[in-house]
C-alpha positions as CSV (number, residue, x, y, z in Angstrom):
1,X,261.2,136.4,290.6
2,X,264.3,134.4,290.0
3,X,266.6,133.3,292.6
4,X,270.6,132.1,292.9
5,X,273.3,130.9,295.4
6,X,276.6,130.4,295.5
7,X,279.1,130.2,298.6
8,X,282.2,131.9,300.0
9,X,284.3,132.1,303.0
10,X,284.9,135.2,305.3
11,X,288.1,135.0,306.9
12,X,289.5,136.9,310.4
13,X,292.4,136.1,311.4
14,X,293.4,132.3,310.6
15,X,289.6,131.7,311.2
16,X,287.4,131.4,308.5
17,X,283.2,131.3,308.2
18,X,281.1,129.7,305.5
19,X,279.4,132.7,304.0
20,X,276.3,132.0,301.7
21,X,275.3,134.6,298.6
22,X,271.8,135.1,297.6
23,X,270.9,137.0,294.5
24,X,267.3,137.9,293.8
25,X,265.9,139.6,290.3
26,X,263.0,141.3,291.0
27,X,261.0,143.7,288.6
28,X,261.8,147.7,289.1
29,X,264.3,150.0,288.0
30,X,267.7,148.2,287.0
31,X,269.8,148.6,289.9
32,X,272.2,146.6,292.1
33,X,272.2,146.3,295.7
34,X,274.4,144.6,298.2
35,X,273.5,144.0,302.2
36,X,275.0,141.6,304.5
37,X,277.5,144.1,306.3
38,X,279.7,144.4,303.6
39,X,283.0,147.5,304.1
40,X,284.1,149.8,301.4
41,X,285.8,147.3,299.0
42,X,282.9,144.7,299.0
43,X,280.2,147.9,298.4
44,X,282.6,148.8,295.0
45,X,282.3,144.8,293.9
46,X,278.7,146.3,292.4
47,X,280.1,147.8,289.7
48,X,283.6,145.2,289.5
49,X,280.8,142.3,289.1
50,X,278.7,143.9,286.6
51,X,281.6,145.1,284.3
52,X,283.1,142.2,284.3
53,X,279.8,139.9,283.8
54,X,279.2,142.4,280.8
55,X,282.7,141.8,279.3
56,X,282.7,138.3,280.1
57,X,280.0,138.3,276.8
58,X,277.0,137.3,279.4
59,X,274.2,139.4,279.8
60,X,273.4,141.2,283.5
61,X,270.0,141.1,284.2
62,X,267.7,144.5,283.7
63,X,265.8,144.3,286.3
64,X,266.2,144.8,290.2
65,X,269.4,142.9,291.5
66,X,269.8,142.2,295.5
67,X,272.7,140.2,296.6
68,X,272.5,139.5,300.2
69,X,275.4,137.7,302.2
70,X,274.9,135.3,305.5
71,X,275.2,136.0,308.1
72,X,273.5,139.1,308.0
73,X,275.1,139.9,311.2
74,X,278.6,138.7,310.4
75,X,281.0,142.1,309.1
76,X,282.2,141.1,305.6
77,X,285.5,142.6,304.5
78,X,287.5,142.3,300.9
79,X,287.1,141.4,298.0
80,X,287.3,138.1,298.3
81,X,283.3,137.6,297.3
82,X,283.2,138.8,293.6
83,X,283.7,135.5,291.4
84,X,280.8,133.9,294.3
85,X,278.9,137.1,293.6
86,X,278.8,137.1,289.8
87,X,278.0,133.0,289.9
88,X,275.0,134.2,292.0
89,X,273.6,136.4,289.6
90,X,274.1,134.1,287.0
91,X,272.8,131.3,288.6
92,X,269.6,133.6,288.9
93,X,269.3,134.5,285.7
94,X,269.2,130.7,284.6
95,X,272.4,131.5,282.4
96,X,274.2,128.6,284.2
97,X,273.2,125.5,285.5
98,X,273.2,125.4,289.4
99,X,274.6,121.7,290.1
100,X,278.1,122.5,290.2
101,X,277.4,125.8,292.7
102,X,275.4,123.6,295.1
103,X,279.0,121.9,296.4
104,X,281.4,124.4,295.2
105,X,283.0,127.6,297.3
106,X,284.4,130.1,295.0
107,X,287.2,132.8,296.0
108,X,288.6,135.8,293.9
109,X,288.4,139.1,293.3
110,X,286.9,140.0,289.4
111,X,289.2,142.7,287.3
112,X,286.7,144.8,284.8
113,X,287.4,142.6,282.0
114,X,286.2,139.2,283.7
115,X,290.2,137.9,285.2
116,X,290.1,136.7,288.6
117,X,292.5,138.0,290.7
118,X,294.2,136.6,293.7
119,X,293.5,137.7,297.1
120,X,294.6,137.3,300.6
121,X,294.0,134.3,303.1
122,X,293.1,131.5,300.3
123,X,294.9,129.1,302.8
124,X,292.6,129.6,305.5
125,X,289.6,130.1,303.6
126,X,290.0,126.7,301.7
127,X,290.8,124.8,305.3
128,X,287.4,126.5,306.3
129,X,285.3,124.9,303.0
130,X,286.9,121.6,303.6
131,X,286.0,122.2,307.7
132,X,282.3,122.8,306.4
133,X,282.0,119.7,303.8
134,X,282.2,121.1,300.7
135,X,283.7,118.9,297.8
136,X,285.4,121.8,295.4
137,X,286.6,125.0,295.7
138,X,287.5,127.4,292.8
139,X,290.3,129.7,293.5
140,X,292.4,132.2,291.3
141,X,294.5,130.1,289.1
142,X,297.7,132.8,290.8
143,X,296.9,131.0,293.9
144,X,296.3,127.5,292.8
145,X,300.0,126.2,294.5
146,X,299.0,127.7,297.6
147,X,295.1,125.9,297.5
148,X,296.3,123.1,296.6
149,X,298.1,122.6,299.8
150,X,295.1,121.1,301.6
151,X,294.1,117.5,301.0
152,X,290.8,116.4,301.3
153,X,289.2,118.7,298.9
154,X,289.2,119.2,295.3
155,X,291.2,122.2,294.3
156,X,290.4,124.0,290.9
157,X,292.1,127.3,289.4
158,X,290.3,129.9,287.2
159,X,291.8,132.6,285.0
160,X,289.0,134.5,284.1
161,X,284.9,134.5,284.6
162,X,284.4,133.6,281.3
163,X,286.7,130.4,281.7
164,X,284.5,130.0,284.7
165,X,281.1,130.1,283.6
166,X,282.3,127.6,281.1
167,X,282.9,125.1,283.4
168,X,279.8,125.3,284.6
169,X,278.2,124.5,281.7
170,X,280.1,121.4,281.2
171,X,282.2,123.1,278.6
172,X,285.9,123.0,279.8
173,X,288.0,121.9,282.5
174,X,289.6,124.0,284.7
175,X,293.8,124.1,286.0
176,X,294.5,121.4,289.0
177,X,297.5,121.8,291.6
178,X,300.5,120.6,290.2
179,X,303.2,119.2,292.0
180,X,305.6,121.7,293.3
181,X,308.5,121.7,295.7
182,X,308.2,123.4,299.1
183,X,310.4,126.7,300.2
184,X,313.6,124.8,301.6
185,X,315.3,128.0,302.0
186,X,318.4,127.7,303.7
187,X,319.0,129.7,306.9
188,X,322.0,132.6,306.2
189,X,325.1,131.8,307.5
190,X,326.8,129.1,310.0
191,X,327.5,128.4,313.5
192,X,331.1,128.4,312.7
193,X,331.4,131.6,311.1
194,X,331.1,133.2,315.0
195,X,334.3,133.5,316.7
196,X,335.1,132.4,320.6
197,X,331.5,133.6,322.9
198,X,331.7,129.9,324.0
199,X,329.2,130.7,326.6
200,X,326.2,132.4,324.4
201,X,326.9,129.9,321.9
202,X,326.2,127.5,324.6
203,X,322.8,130.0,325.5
204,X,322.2,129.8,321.7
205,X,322.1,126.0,321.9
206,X,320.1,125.4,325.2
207,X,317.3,128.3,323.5
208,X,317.6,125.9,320.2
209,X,316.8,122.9,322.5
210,X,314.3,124.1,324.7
211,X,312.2,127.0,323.0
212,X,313.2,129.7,325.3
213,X,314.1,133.1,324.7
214,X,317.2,135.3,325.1
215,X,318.4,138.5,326.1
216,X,322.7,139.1,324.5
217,X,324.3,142.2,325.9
218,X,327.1,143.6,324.8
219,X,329.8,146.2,323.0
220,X,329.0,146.7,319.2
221,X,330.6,144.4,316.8
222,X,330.9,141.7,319.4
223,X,328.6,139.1,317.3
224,X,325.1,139.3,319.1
225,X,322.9,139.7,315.7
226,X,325.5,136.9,313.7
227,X,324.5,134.6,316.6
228,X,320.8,135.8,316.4
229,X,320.8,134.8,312.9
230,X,322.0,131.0,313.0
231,X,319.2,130.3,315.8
232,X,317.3,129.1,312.6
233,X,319.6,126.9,311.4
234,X,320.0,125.1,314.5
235,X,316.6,124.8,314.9
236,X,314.6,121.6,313.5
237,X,312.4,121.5,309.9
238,X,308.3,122.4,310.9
239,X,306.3,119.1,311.1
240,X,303.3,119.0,308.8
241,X,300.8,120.8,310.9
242,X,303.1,123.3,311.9
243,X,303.9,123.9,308.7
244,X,300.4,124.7,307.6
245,X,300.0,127.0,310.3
246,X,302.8,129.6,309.4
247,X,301.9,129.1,306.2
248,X,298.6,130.1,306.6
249,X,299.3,133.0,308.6
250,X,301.7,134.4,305.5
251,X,298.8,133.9,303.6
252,X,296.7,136.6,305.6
253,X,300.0,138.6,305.4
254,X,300.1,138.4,301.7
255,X,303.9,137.2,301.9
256,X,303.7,133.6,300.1
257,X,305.8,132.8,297.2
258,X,303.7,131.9,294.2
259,X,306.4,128.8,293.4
260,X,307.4,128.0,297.0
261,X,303.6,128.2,298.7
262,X,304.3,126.0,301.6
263,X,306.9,127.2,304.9
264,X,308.8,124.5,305.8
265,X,311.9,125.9,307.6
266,X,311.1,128.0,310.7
267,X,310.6,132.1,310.2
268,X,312.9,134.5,311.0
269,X,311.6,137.8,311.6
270,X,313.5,141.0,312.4
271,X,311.6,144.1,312.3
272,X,313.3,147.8,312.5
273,X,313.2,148.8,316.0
274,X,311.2,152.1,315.1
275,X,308.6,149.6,314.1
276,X,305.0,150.7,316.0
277,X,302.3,148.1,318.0
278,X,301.1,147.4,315.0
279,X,303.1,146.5,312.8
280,X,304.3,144.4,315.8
281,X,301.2,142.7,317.0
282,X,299.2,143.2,314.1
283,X,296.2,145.1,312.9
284,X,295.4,147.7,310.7
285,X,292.1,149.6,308.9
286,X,289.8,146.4,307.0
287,X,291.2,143.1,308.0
288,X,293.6,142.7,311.3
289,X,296.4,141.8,309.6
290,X,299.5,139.3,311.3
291,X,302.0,141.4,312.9
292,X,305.6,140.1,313.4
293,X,305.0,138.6,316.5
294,X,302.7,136.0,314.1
295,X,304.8,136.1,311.1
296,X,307.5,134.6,313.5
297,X,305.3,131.8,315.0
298,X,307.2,128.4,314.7
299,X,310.3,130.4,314.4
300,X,312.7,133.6,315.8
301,X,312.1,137.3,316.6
302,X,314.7,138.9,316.6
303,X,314.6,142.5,318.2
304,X,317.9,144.2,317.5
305,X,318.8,147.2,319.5
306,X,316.0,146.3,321.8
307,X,316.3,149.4,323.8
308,X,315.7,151.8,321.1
309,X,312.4,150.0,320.6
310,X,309.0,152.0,322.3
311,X,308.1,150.9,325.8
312,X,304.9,150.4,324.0
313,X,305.7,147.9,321.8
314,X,308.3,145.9,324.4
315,X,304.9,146.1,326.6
316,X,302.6,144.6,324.1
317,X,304.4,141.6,323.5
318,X,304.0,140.7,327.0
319,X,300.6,138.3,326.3
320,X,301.5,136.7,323.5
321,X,304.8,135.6,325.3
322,X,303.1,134.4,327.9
323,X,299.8,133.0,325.8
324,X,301.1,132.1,322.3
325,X,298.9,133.7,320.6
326,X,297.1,137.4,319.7
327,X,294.0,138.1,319.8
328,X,293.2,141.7,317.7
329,X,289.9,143.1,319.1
330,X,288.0,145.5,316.5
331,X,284.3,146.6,316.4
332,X,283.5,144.2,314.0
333,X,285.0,140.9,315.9
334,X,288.4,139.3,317.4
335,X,290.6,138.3,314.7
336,X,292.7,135.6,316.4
337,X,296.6,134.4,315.0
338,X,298.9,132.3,316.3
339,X,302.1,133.5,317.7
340,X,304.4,131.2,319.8
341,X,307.7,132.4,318.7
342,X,311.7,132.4,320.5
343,X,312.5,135.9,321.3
344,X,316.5,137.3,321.1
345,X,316.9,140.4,322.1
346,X,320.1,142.3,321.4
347,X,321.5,145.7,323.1
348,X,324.1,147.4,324.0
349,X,325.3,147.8,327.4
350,X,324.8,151.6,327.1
351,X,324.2,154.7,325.1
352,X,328.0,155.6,324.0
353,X,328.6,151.7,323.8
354,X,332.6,151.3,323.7
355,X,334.9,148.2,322.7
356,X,335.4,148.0,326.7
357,X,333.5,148.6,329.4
358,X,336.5,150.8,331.0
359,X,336.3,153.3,328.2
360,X,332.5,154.3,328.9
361,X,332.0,157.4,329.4
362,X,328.0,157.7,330.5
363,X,327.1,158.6,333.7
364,X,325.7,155.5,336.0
365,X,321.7,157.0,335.8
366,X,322.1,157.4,332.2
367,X,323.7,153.0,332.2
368,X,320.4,152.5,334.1
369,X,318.1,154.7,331.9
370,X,319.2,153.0,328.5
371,X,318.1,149.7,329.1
372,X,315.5,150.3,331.7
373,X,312.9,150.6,329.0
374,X,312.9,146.6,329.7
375,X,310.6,145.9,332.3
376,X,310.5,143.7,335.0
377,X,307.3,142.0,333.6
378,X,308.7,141.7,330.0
379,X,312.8,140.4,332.0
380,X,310.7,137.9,333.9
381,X,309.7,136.2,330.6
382,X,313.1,135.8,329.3
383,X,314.5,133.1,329.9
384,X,318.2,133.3,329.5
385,X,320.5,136.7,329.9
386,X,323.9,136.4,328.5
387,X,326.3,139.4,328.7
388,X,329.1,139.0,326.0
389,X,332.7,140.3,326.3
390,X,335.4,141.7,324.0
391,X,337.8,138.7,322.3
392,X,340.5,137.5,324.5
393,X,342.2,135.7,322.2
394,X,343.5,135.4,318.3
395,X,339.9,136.9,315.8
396,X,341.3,137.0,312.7
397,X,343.4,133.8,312.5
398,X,341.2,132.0,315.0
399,X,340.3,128.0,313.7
400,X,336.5,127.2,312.6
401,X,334.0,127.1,315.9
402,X,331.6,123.9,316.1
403,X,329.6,124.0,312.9
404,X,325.6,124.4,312.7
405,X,325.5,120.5,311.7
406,X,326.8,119.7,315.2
407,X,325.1,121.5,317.4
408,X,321.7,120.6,315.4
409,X,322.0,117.4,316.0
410,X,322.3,117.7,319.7
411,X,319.2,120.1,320.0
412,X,317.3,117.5,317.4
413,X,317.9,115.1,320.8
414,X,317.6,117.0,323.1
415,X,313.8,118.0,322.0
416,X,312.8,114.5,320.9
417,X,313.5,113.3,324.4
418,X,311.2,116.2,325.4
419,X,308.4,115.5,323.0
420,X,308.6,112.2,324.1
421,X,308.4,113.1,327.6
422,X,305.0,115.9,326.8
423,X,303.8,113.2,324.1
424,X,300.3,112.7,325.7
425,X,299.9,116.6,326.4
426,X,300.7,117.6,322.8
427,X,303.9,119.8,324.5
428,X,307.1,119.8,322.3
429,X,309.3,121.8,323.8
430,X,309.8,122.7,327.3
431,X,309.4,126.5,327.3
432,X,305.1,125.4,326.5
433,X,305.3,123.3,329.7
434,X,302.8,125.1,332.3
435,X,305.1,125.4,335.8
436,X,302.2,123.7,337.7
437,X,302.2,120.5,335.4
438,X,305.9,120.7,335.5
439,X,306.5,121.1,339.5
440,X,303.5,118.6,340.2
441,X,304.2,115.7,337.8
442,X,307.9,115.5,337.9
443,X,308.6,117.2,341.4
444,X,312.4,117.6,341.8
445,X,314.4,116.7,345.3
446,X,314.3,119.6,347.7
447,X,318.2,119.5,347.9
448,X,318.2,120.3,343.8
449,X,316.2,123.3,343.9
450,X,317.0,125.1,347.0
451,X,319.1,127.6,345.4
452,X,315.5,128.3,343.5
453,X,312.9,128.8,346.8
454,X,316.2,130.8,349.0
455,X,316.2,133.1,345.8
456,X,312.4,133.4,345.5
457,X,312.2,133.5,349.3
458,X,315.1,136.7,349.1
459,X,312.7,138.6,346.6
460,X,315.9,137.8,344.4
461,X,313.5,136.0,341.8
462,X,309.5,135.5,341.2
463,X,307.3,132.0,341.1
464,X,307.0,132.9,337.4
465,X,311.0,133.6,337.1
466,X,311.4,130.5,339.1
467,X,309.3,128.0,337.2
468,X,311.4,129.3,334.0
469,X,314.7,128.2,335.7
470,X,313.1,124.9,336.0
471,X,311.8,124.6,332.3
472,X,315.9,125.6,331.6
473,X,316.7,123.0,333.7
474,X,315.2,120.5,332.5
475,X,316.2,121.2,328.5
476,X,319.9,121.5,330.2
477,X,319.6,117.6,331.3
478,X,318.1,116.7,328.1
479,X,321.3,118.1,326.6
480,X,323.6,116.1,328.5
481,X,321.0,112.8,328.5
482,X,320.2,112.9,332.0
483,X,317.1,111.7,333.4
484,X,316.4,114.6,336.2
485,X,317.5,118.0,336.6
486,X,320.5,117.4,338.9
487,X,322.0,120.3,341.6
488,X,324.1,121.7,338.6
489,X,322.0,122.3,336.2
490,X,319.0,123.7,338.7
491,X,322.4,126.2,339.4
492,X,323.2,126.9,335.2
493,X,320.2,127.7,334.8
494,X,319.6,130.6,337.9
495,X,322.8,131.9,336.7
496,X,321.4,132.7,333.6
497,X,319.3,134.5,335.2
498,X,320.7,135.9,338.2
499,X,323.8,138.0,335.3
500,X,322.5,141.3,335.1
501,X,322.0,142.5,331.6
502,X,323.8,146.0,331.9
């Protein structure tokens, strides 16, 4: 009886779990099989593993094979385990020495003639092995750039198993990361290139400064998705760790660029509104798979035509607003991603949607109907509602608007003075400051927020609507370099929310 081991990594969600492979030969008829849990595409690796051991010019073995994976009780999913699989085998049929698989984790799907093929989630997978104390980890040579974006660990990339299995013999060397630039892509557009809407460019700004999300209203044509757009640009580059984490979670989503591996500018993310729960939240058949909501964390989504999206959907994206992240229950396990976005929301003020208001022709129920699929629960999350107006003035001669430069540079102060001021609670912005911690550690003068308890105490607003006035508040005076929230901007900030959206 011979047996091998070699080591992969299971991965749900941005989560990943060491997973150990055990190959036994045994005497009986030659066969092959797998337990451990393992779905559809894992059961097929039986036959991927042996054709491509066999074409790799190494003999399979012609006895019994059983290839178990640990935890037993842990659902494996993918592909992910072939290269660990055929190392396994090998390893138990003494055809390669076993010091290099003791402190090595190896990821990759095989192709029938022995290349290894790259697969989803390598990011997370590699920070897991690093996580467990491994020393190396062997990853398709495709996904090398990506791999090689964790330090702390030796990254190596393989082309093929037969590339592979000389290595392990000590008779070759296999690809390291090379230095590559990250994706510094540019966000579309400028600041500048929207006309007049002084007062949701100012919205635009304090949602840039403080994290918070936005609801624009108005006629077609007016600028609401140009102003959606250059919310990137105004926001600031992802730090390090931030950085990691989107990329990791467009990993899982399979959307990495093979050149450009690493997401340094923030996301923006604008799905169709006929998109389903799904594709919003995330999910799917096999591995739970990001949804936009996670796609966008660090960064914008933008929902355009919001009320043309399903009440369903709208409804779902109530937890992670509120939470910051989604947590996709299946029978198998909770895959768990990130998802601490801004939210802009864009409609029109009603079905028939005319230049000016005077020219609509819809009944008032039908007004009320149109943008009633947004809920009171999912309103009292949004932090400012801005309802734009036809141009008053000049359009098409009009002079340049403040550019994206500018305004940047106020936000960039604006949330430094706030990260300086949440520095010890690991807060950046204000919108992730619990109300509680906000109301009880810098309590504001009764006189500043009365207009805030006579609206709650009117039914006019709720505690949670209240303590997101405050949050605005406060990014308003970091605007302007105050120290406290004073009378005025306690009253900007209900106004944004007291406008009605319709």
């Amino acid at each position: 009886m011979a047996l091998g081991r070699a080591h992969s990594v299971a991965v749900a969600g941005v989560d990943g779990q060491l997973v150990e492979i055990e190959a036994d030969i045994g005497q009986g008829l030659p066969s092959v099989h797998l337990v451990g849990l393992p779905d559809t595409a894992l059961s097929e690796s039986r036959d991927r593993v042996r054709a491509a051991v066999a074409n790799s010019g190494e003999k399979w073995p012609d006895g019994r094979v059983i290839l178990a994976l640990s935890p037993a009780t842990l659902p494996k999913l993918g592909s992910v385990y072939d290269l660990a699989l055929a190392a396994s085998v090998l390893d138990a049929a003494d055809a390669v020495p076993a010091t290099k698989l003791a402190k090595t984790v190896l990821l990759g799907e095989l192709a029938l003639d022995g290349r290894v093929r790259r697969v989803r989630g390598i990011l997370p997978a590699v920070m897991t092995a690093r996580s467990a104390g491994y020393a190396t980890v062997v990853v398709p040579r495709e996904a090398l750039s990506e791999a090689g974006l964790v330090r702390g660990i030796e990254v190596l990339g393989v082309g093929s198993l037969r590339e592979f299995v000389a290595w392990l013999r000590g008779e070759g060397a296999l690809a390291e990361p090379e230095g590559l630039m990250p994706d510094m892509t540019v966000p579309p557009g400028d600041l500048s290139d929207v006309v007049g809407q002084e007062e949701a460019r100012w919205a635009l700004e304090v949602a840039a400064a403080g994290g918070h999300h936005l609801l624009l209203t108005g006629p077609p044509g007016i600028g609401k998705t140009m102003l959606a757009q250059r919310l990137p640009g105004l926001l600031p580059p992802l730090t390090d760790v931030e950085s990691l984490e989107v990329t990791a979670i467009h990993s899982m989503a399979g959307a990495l660029s093979g050149e450009h591996p690493l997401v340094t500018a923030p996301p923006f993310v604008a799905p169709h509104h006929s998109t389903s729960v799904t594709a919003m939240i995330g999910g799917g058949s096999g591995t739970a798979r990001p949804g936009a909501v996670s796609r966008a964390h660090r960064g914008v989504l933008f929902l355009d035509e919001c009320a043309e999206v399903g009440t369903k959907v709208l409804e779902a994206m109530r937890t992670p607003l509120e939470e910051g992240e989604v947590r996709i229950a299946r029978r198998d396990g909770v895959a768990r991603y990130p998802a601490r976005f801004q939210l802009v929301l864009a409609a029109n003020p009603c079905p028939c949607a005319p230049a000016r208001d005077i020219d609509c022709v819809c009944p008032p129920l039908a007004r009320r109907r149109y943008l009633g699929k947004l809920s009171g629960p999912l309103m009292d999350r949004i932090d400012l509602w801005v309802r734009m107006h036809g141009h008053t003035g000049p359009v098409l001669t009009s002079e340049a608007a403040e550019s994206s430069a500018a305004v940047r540079e106020r936000v960039a102060l604006a949330r430094a003075t706030a990260a300086e001021r949440w520095r010890a609670d690991g807060w950046r912005v204000n919108a992730e400051v619990p109300g509680h911690i906000l109301r009880r550690r810098f309590p504001l003068p009764p006189d500043t927020i009365a207009p805030l308890e006579a609206a709650v105490r009117m039914g006019r607003l709720s505690a949670r609507g209240a303590d997101r006035a405050i949050r605005v508040a406060w990014t308003i005076s970091d605007l302007r370099g105050g120290a406290l929230p004073s009378a005025r901007d306690v009253m900007l900030a209900l106004n944004f929310r007291r406008r009605s959206a319709q």
